[in-house]
C-alpha positions in Angstrom: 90.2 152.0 133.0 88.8 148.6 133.0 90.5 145.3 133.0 88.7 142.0 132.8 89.3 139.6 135.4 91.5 136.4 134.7 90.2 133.0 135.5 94.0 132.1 135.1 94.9 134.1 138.3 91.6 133.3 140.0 90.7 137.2 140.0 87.3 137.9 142.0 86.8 141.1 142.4 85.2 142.6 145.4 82.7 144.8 144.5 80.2 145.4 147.9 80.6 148.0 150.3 79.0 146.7 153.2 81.8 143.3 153.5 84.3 145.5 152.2 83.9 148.1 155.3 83.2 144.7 157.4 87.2 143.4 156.2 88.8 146.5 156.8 87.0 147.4 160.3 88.0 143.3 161.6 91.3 145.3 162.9 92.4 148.8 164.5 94.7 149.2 161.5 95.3 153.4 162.1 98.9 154.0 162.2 100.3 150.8 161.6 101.7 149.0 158.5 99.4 146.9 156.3 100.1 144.2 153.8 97.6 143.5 150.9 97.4 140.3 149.0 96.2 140.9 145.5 94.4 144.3 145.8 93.5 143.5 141.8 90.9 146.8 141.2 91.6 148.4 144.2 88.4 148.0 146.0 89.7 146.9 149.7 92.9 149.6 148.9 90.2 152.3 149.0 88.9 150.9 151.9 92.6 150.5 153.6 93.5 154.1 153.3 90.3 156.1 154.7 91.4 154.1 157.7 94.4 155.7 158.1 97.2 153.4 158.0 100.7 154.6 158.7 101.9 152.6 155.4 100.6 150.3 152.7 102.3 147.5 150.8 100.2 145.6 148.2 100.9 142.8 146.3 99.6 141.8 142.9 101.1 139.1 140.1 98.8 141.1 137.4 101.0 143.6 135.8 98.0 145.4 134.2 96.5 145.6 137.5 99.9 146.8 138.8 99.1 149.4 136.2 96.4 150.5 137.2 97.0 150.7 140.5 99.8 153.0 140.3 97.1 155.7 138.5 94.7 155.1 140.4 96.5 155.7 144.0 99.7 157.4 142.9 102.4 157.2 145.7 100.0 156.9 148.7 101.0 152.6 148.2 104.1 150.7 147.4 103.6 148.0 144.9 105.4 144.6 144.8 104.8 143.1 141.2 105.3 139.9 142.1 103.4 136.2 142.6 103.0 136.4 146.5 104.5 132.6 146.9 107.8 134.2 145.8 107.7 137.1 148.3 110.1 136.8 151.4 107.0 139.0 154.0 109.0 138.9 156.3 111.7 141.2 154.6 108.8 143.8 153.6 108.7 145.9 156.5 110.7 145.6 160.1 107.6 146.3 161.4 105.0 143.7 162.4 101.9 144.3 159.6 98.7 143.9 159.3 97.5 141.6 156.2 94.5 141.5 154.1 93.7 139.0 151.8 91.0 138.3 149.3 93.8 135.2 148.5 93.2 133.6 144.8 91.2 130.6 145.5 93.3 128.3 143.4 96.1 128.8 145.8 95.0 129.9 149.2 96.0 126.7 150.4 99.5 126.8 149.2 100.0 130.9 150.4 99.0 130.3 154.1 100.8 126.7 154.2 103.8 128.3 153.3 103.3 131.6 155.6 102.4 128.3 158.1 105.7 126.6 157.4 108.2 129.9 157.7 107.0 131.1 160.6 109.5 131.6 163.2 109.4 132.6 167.2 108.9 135.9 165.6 106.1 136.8 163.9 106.3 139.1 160.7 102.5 140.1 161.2 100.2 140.7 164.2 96.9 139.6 162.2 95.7 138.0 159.3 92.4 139.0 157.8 91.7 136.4 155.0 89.2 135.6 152.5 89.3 131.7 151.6 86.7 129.5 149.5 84.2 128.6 152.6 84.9 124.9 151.7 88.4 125.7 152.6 88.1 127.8 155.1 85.4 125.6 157.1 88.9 123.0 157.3 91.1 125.4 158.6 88.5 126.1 161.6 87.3 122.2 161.8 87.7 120.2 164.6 88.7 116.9 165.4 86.1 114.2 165.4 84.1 115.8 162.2 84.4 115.1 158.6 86.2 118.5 157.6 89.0 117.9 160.0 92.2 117.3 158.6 95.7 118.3 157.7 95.0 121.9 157.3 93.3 122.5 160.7 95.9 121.1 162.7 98.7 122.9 160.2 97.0 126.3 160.7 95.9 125.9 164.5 99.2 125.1 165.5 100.7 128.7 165.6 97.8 130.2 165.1 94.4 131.5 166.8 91.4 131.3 164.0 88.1 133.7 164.3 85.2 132.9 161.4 84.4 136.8 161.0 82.0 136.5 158.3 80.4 134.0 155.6 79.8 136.6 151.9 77.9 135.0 149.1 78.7 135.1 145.2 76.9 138.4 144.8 79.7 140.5 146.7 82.0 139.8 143.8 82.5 140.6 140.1 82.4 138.0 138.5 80.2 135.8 140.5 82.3 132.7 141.9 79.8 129.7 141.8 81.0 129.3 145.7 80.5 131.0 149.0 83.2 132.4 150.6 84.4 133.3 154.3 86.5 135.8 155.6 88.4 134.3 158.6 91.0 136.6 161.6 94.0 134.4 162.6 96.5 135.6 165.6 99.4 134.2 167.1 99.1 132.3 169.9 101.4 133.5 172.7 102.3 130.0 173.5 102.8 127.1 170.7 104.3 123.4 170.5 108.3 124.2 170.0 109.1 122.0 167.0 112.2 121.9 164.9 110.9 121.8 161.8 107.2 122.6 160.7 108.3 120.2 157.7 107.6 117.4 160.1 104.6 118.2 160.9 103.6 118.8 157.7 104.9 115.2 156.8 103.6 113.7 160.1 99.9 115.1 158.7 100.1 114.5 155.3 100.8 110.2 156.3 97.9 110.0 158.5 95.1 111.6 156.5 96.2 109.8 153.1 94.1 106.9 154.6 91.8 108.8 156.9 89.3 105.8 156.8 92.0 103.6 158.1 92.7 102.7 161.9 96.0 104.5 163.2 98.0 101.3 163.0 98.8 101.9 159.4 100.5 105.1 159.6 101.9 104.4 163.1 104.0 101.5 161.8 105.0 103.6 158.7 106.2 106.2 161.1 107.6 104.7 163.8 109.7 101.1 164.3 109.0 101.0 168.0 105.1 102.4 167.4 103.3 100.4 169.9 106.2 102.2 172.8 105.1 105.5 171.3 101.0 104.9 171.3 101.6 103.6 175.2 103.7 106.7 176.1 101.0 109.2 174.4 98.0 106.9 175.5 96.6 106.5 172.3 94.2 103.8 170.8 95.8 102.5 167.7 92.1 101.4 166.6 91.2 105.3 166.2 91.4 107.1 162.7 93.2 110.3 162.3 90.2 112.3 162.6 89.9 111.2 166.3 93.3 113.0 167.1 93.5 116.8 168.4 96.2 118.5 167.0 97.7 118.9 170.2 98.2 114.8 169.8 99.6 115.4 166.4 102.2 117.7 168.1 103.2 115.1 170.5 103.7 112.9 167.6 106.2 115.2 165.4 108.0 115.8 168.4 108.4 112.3 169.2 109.7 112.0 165.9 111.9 114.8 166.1 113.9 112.8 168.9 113.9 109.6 167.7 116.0 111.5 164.6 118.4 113.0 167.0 
């Protein structure tokens, strides 16, 4: 049975062997629970279970594809028919899982912002093996001081450890993307910044690097009344841009907001 991919639902399919067996061998997934983000063909579900997982959930919006996975793997998978940014993870499995994605690129952002923003002291999953746009993905592993750093590197370092696994060209899929891609490993840190909301960071972010050419006075000011006390106390040079900033920095700053709010 063949179903054409949707542009709609940015559907790549992947289609080689070689990065397929590279994804499912990132992790020791035998015996434990593992979550897949839109399995669409069933490709990387094939690959899943010859590695002998304990359990597998997938999820996939495309109720054809839901379809056809049901034939094609019978009761050896649970499918959620759902669109993934409506799915509660956390209330899956009480066990911690394991998560593949090869994540739509029209909203990879938005899925690991929110996954970001949700997270609690308690994590839902032990690793995250994602496939993102490379364009995206080479801001999520940026550093400060370089043109790609920016609000999504210090949103997805802040809880999180990030390992580049693999770059896989437009010939791994069907059809072709006109983009590379990259398959990145994230893992929670065992220590993180305590902050009360990750909203706040979030907002902190997103008011800095709306002018990123702009000196740190701007957004300082808009931030904070008392901003010179705060740049002082955090020893930070107001004539910087947000680029200059680690995200540890941008930490200090939400938490410092955090109090001044009560």
């Amino acid at each position: 049975m063949y179903i054409k991919p949707k542009k709609s639902l940015g559907q790549n399919f992947l289609i080689d062997q070689n990065i397929l067996d590279i994804i499912v061998n990132t992790v020791d997934i035998k015996q434990r629970e593992v979550l897949e983000i839109g399995p669409g063909s069933g490709n990387l579900t094939t690959h899943i279970l010859k590695n002998e997982p304990k359990k597998v959930y997938v999820v996939e919006k495309d109720t054809n594809l839901s379809s056809l996975l049901e034939n094609k793997f019978n009761n050896k998978i649970t499918i959620i028919n759902n669109d993934i940014l409506k799915v509660s993870e956390d209330k899956i499995s009480k066990k911690k899982l394991i998560v593949f994605g090869n994540l739509p690129y029209n909203i990879s952002t938005e899925i690991l912002s929110k996954w970001i923003i949700n997270l609690n002291k308690d994590f839902w999953f032990d690793n995250l093996v994602l496939m993102f746009q490379k364009e995206v993905a080479d801001r999520i592993i940026a550093k400060s001081n370089t043109s790609k750093y920016g609000r999504l590197s210090i949103l997805s370092n802040w809880k999180l450890e990030i390992k580049k696994i693999i770059d896989i060209k437009p010939n791994s899929f069907s059809p072709r993307p006109k983009i590379d891609s990259s398959l990145l490993l994230f893992s929670p840190k065992k220590e993180f910044f305590c902050l009360r909301n990750a909203k706040n960071l979030e907002m902190i972010t997103r008011v800095f690097f709306s002018q990123r050419r702009k000196m740190l006075k701007r957004p300082f000011n808009k931030i904070f009344k008392n901003s010179n006390e705060i740049s002082k106390k955090l020893n930070i040079n107001l004539n910087l841009r947000p680029q200059n900033l680690e995200p540890e920095t941008y930490f200090k700053l939400t938490r410092e907001y955090e109090h001044l709010r009560g």
